[in-house]
Steps between C-alpha positions, in 0.01 A plus 500: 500500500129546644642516841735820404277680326238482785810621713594786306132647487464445889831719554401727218123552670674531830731783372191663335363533816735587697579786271142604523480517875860711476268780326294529800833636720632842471748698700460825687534813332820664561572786760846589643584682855766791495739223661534417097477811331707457155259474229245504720461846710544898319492799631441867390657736738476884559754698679383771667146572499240644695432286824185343526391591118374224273603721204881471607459119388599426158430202255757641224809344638500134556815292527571187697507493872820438699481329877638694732807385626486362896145503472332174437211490300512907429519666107547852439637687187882416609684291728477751829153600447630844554465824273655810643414551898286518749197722383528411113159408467548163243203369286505155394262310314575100553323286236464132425330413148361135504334292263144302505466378170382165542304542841182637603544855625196467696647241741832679527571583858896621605538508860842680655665728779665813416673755666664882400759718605456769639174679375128479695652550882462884491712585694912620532614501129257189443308624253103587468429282218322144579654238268236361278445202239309526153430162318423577109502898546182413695392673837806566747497262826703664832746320698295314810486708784685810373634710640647249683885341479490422137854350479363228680301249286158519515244281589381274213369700162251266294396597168203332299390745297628735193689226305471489153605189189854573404735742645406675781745702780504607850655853591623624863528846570721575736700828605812495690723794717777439295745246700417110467176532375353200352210221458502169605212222392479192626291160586337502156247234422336514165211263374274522169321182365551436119258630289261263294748206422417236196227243633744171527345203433411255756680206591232300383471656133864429466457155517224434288752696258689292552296216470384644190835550340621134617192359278602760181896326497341147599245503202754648260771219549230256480400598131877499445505185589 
C-alpha cells in the first residue's frame, strides 16, 4: 500500500511540473498574408478620386477583401481588381486588425514584403501616389524605393515600434488606374515575447511539496491506525 502511494505522488509531482514548465511556452502572435484573406484582410475602396490625393482615401467603407482571381497572393475589393477603366483613379485602404493581448508590445516586431498595383511609378496611367503603410493611425511609412516598380515585392519591411496591448491594425494605402489593381503581402514573420507570466515553481520546491504532502497522508493513516 506504501509502495502505491509513494507512486502516485511521484507521477502526481511529475505532472505538477511538467504543467509548470508548459506555462513558460507561448505561441506567436497571429498575422496573416493576403494569400489568406477571409477573415483576415478588409478593404475600403474609393472609385474615382483625385490622383495622388490622400483625401480621396476613405475609412467609412470597410468590407472584406476578395483575392483577385489568377493572381496569387493579390486582394482587392472584387475578384478582377478592376473598377471602371483605365484612368479611374481607385482608392483603397487594405487593413489587417491583430491582437496582442497577452504579449509584450514592446518586443513585438512583424517583418514582411509587400507589393501594389499600379500607384508610385509616375508615369503612363500609373498613378502619382506612393503606396504607404500606417500601423495604429501612427506616422505613414512609403513603399521602399518609390517611385520604383511597386507591383513587385519589396525588399524586407521590419517593424518594432508603435504596437500597443490589445488590438492594434496595420493600414495600406494604395491607389490604383482602375484595371487589376491590387495589394499583395507576403513572407510575414511575427514575434512578441509573453508578457510577465506567473513565477512557476521550481522543480525543486515541487518536491519538497511533495515530500511535505507524502508526510501529511503518512501521519494521518498512522493515527488511524
Amino acid at each position: 500500500m506504501k509502495k502505491k502511494l509513494w507512486l502516485g505522488l511521484a507521477v502526481g509531482v511529475m505532472m505538477i511540473s511538467i504543467s509548470g514548465n508548459m506555462s513558460e511556452c507561448y505561441a506567436d502572435p497571429l498575422f496573416y498574408s493576403t494569400s489568406t484573406p477571409t477573415g483576415h484582410w478588409y478593404v475600403s475602396t474609393v472609385v474615382g478620386g483625385v490622383d495622388g490625393q490622400l483625401s480621396s482615401f476613405s475609412k467609412a467603407n470597410f468590407q472584406q477583401a476578395s483575392a483577385i482571381n489568377n493572381r496569387t497572393g493579390w486582394i482587392a475589393n472584387n475578384s478582377t481588381g478592376t473598377n471602371g477603366g483605365l484612368g479611374t483613379w481607385t482608392f483603397f485602404i487594405f487593413r489587417q486588425t491583430f491582437d496582442l493581448t497577452g504579449y509584450d508590445a514592446a518586443s513585438a516586431n512583424l517583418n514582411f514584403q509587400w507589393a501594389a498595383d499600379d500607384s508610385g511609378q509616375v508615369f503612363s496611367y500609373r498613378g502619382a501616389w506612393t503606396p504607404k503603410f500606417s500601423l495604429n493611425d501612427g506616422a505613414f511609412t512609403a513603399y521602399p524605393g518609390s517611385p520604383t516598380a511597386t507591383y513587385s515585392l519589396s525588399s524586407n519591411v521590419d517593424i518594432t515600434s508603435g504596437f500597443v496591448s490589445g488590438s492594434n491594425h496595420i493600414d495600406f494605402y494604395v491607389e490604383g488606374n482602375g484595371v487589376t489593381d491590387g495589394f499583395d503581402l507576403q513572407s510575414v514573420n511575427f514575434t512578441a515575447n509573453a508578457s510577465s507570466p506567473s513565477p512557476t515553481p521550481e522543480p525543486a520546491t515541487l518536491l519538497l511539496m511533495g515530500t511535505g504532502l507524502a508526510g501529511l497522508i503518512g501521519a494521518k493513516r498512522k493515527k488511524k491506525a
